[in-house]
N, C-alpha and C positions, 0 to 999 in steps of 0.2 A: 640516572633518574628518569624517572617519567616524563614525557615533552608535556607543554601545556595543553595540547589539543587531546593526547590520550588522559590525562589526567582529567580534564572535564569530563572528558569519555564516563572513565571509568567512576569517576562520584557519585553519577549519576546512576549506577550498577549496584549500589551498595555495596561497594567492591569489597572483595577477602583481604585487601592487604591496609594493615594497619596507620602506615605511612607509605602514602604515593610520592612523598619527596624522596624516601631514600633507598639505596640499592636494592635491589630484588633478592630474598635470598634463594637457595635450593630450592627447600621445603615449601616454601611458600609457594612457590611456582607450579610443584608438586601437587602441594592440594588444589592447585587451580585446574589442573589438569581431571581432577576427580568431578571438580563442577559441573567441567562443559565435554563430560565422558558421555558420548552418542549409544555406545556399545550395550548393548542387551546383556550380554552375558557378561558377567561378574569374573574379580579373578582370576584366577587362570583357564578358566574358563571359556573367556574370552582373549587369552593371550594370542594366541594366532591370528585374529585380524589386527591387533596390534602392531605383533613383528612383520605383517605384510604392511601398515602404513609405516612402518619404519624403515623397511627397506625402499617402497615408493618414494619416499623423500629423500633417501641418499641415490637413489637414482635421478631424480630432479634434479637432484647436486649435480652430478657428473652431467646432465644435458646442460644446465647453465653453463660448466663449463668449456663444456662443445663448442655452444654457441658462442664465447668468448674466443676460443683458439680459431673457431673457423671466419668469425666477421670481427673480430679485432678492435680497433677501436671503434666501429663502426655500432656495434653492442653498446649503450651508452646506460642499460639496464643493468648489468651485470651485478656490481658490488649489490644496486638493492636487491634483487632477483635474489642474492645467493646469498644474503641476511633473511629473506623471508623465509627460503628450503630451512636453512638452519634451525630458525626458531621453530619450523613446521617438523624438524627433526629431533629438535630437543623436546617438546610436545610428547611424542610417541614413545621417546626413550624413555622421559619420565611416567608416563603412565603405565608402560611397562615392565617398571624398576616397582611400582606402587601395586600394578598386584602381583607383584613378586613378596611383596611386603621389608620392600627393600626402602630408606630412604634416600634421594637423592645427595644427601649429605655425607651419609654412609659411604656410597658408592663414590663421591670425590676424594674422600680421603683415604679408599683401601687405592682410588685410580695413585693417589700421589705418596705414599706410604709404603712403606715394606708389611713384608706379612706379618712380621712381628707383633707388629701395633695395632691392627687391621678395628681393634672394636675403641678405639679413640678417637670419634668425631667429634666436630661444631657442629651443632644443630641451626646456629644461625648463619652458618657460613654465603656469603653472597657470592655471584656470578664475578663479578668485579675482582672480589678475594680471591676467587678461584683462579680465575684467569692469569691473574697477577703472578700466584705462587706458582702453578704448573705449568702454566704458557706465559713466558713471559714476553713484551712486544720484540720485535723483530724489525728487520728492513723487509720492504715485500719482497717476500717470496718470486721464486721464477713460476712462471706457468704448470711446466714438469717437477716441481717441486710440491705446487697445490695438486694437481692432476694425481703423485701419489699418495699423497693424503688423501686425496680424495676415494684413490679405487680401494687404500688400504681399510676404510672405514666401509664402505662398501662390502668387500670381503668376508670381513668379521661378521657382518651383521648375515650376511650369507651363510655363513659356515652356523650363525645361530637357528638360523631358520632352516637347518638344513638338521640338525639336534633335537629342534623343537618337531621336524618332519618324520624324523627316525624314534620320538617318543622320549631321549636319552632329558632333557628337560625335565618333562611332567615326572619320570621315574629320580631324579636326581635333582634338587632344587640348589644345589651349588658348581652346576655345572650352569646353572643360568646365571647366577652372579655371579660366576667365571667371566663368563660373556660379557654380561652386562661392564666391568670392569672394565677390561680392553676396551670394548668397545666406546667406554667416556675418555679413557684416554684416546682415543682416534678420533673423538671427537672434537675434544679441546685441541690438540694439535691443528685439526684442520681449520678449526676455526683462527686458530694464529695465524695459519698460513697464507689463508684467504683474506688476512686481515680483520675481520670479525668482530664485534665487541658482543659479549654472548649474554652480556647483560641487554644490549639492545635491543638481540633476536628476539630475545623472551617478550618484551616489554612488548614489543611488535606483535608477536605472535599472539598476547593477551589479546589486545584490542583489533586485531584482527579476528579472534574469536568470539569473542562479546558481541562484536558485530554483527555477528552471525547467528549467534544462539547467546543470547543477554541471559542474565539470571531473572531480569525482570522487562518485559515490552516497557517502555516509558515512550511516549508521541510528545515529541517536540512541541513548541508554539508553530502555528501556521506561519508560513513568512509574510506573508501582507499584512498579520497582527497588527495592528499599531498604524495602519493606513487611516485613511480616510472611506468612508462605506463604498462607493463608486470606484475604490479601485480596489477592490478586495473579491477575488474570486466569490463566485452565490456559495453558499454552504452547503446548499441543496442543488444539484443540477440534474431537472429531468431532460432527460434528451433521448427523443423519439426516433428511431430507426427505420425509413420506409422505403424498401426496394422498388424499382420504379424499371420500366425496358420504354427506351425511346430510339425505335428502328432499332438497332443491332447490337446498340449498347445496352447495358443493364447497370443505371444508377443508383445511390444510395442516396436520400437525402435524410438531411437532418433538423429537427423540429425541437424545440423549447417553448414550450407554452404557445403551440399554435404558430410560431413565429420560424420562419427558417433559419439554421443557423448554415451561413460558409457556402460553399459551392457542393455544386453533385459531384459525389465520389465514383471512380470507376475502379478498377483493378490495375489500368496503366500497363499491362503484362499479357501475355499471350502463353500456355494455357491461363483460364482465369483460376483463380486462387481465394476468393470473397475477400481480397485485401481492402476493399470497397468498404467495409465495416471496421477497420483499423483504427478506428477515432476513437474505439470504446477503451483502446488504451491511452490516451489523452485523458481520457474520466477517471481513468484507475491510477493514473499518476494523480492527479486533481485530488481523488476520495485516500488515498494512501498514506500519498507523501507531497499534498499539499501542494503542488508544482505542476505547470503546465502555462509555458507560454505560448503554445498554440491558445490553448482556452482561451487564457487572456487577451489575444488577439481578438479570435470570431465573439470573446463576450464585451468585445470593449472596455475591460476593465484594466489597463494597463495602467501601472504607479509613475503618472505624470509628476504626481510632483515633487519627486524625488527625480531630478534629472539624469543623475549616476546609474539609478536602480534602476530608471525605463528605461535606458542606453542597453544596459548591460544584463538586466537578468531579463525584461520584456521583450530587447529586440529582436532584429529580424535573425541575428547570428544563435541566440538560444534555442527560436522556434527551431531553424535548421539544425539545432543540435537534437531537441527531440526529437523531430521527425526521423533523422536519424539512427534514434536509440529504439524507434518503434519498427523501422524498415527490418533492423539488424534482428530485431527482436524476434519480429514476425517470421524472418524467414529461421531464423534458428529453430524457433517451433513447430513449423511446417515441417523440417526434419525430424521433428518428436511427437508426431502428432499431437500437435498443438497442446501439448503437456497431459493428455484425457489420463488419468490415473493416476500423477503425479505430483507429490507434495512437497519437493522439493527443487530446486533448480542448481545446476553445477557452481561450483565456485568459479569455476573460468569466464564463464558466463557474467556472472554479478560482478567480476572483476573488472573486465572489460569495458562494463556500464559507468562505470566507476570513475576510469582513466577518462570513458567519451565525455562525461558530465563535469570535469575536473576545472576548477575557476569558475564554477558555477552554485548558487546557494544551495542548490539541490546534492552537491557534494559532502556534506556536514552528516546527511543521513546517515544510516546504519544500513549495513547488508538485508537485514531480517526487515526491513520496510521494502526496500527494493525487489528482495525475494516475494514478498506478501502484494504487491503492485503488478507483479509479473504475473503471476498464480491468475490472480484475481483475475484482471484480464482476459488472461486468455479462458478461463471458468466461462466468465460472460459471454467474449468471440462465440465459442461453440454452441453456445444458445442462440446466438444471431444468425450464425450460421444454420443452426438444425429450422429453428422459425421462421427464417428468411426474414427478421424484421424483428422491431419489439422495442419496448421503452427500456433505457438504462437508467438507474438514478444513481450521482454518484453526492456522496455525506460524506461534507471535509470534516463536520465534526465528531462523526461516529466511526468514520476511517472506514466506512461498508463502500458494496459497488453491488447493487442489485438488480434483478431482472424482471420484466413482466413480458409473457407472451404476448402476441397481436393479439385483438378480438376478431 
């Protein structure tokens, strides 16, 4: 079943599945995959970047399990790490079964069926059922016992991409449900072995995708909603940008309505980098995703009285958590020039943010807020940067982050 934290989740999606209390089936998971299909090309069409994200995932497999043989118990990530590949592998294989025009249901019951029977499926068959009848639980597996499950699933999908390379696919369409076949059963197995619940992976892997690409943006309530006015971030924050050189330094200060906010910025770093204008993401956390206990410091607006809430989401340990997530940020973009072109940002990345943010309110967010924060951002930096100054305005309740050149 769905936990309650994804089930909120997904409500709030106008999700495709009819009941989030009960098991996932196949198909259903199936067309989920048709939802949050990024792919241009249609079909088989577009089957090749498919079979390349399918083997990218079972190669993921095999580095989780690296990483488990070479640092041992010391890997404390593992089982989750290698329920996420999973689901991020069963993802690929169903969408690739779907424009085969194969149904995911189909393809479990020719996996556990003689040829005989082959056009006798459950259409409502679920992950649970599956599991249950083809893999059934086990004692864990030894290491070298996952590891060949692991290459043997590997393998197959190799030998398809290597069919689908040589054309013998697109000329022959049952030489891919061939494939596809095996390949679910190498899948189910390995998921037994690794201990797996593949009803899980999915469920995971949904709301890890929603996250990312929702079927509909919905913006939360602000978190200080329900405060009192005085401790509720402004809705509006204009804040003036003005480069300043005193003797050798070169400062940035910062202005709200005439009034200075905080200390002069410098870059702290030798070469300099314009890290000295890095506050404009503090604005874009603020205009996005509603959060920024730096702000709340330099605006004075911390939730007194709520003694939990200023301990714990205003203090000193949050600010250091942003500032943080803005050092880490900044320099990852400095290796991408500062995102100039691009409209999306890595999952690795938004992951990462994720775990730093973790026991924090700003953790409940969704990926596609955090990606939209980041973006924004850095759009603005490279303004401040080209003008060497200039007003930002950041709107908690229109979720913008805007710019005005100096005069």
């Amino acid at each position: 079943m769905f936990s309650a934290v994804d089930t909120t989740f997904l409500r709030k999606q106008h999700a495709l599945f009819a009941d989030l209390d009960a098991p996932l089936s196949l198909d259903e998971y199936q067309a989920f995959t048709r939802e949050t299909d990024k792919n241009e090309k249609s079909d088989l069409e577009g089957l090749g970047f498919v079979l390349l994200g399918l083997y990218g995932e079972v190669g993921s497999l095999l580095s989780e399990l690296k990483k488990k043989q070479r640092d041992k118990d010391a890997y404390h990530a593992y089982h989750e790490s290698t329920v996420e590949e999973l689901g991020d592998t069963l993802w690929y294989f169903a969408n690739a079964a779907m424009r085969a025009g194969l149904r995911l249901s189909e393809l479990a019951h020719r996996a556990g069926a003689g040829y005989s029977n082959w056009d006798d499926s459950d259409a409502n068959i679920t992950f649970e059922q599956l599991q249950k009848a083809l893999s059934p639980a086990q004692s864990p597996q030894s290491a070298a016992a996952v590891e060949r499950g692991f290459l043997a699933l590997a393998g197959k999908v190799g030998l398809l991409l290597e069919d689908y390379n040589q054309g013998r696919v697109q000329r022959n369409r049952d030489v891919l449900s061939s494939h596809l076949v095996e390949i679910f059963r190498l899948l189910l197995t390995a998921a037994r072995d690794a201990n797996v619940n593949l009803d899980e992976a999915a469920r995971k892997n949904i709301t890890k995708a929603l996250s990312r690409w929702p079927l509909e943006k919905l913006w939360a309530p602000l978190f200080d909603e329900g405060f009192p006015a005085d401790e509720r971030l402004p809705r509006v924050i204009p804040m003036r940008f003005r480069e300043k050189t005193s003797g050798s330094k070169v400062q940035v200060i910062q202005e709200m309505n005439g009034v200075r906010i905080g200390d002069p910025v410098t870059d702290n770093r030798h070469p300099p980098d314009d890290y000295r204008f890095h506050d404009v993401f503090h604005l874009s956390y603020a205009a996005l995703l509603g959060w920024s206990p730096t702000l709340r410091g330099l605006l004075k607006v911390k939730r007194k009285s709520d003694p939990i809430v200023d301990d714990n989401e205003d203090g000193a340990r949050a600010s250091l958590i942003e500032e943080g997530v803005s050092t880490w940020i900044f320099n990852h973009g400095q290796r991408h020039q500062f995102f100039r072109n691009v409209t999306s940002v890595d999952y690795g990345l938004l992951k990462a943010v994720q775990e730093l943010v973790s026991g924090y309110e700003v953790e409940k967010l969704p990926l596609w807020q955090w990606e939209m924060a980041i973006l924004e951002g850095f759009r603005v930096f490279r303004e401040l940067k080209h003008h060497r100054g200039g007003t930002v305005t950041a709107d908690l309740n229109e979720h913008t982050l805007t710019f005005r050149a100096p005069e």
